[in-house]
C-alpha positions, 0 to 999 in steps of 0.5 A: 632528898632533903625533908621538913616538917611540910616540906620535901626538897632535892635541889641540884645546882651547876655552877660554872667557875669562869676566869674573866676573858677565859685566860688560863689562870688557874695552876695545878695547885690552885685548883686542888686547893679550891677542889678541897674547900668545895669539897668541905664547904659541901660537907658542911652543907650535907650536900654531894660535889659529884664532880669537879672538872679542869677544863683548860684543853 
């Protein structure tokens, strides 16, 4: 819960990262580093990235 002056928010999002045609683009690698920089960038936000999931069965 985030508070204002007039204001009390809690906000949840769900953002689905999908390649164009679904091709398997994404190295181990690749999805390490983009795991760190969500990570960071919800730090900067105050913000919670409460699960980061691979799904290339």
């Amino acid at each position: 819960m985030r508070t204002g002056r007039h204001v009390v928010h809690n906000l949840h999002v769900h953002w689905v990262f999908v390649t164009k045609y679904r091709r398997k683009a994404f190295t181990d690698a690749m999805l390490t580093c983009t795991e760190e920089v969500m990570r960071e960038v919800c730090g900067d936000f105050e913000a919670e990235l409460k699960q980061f999931v691979d799904d290339r069965a």
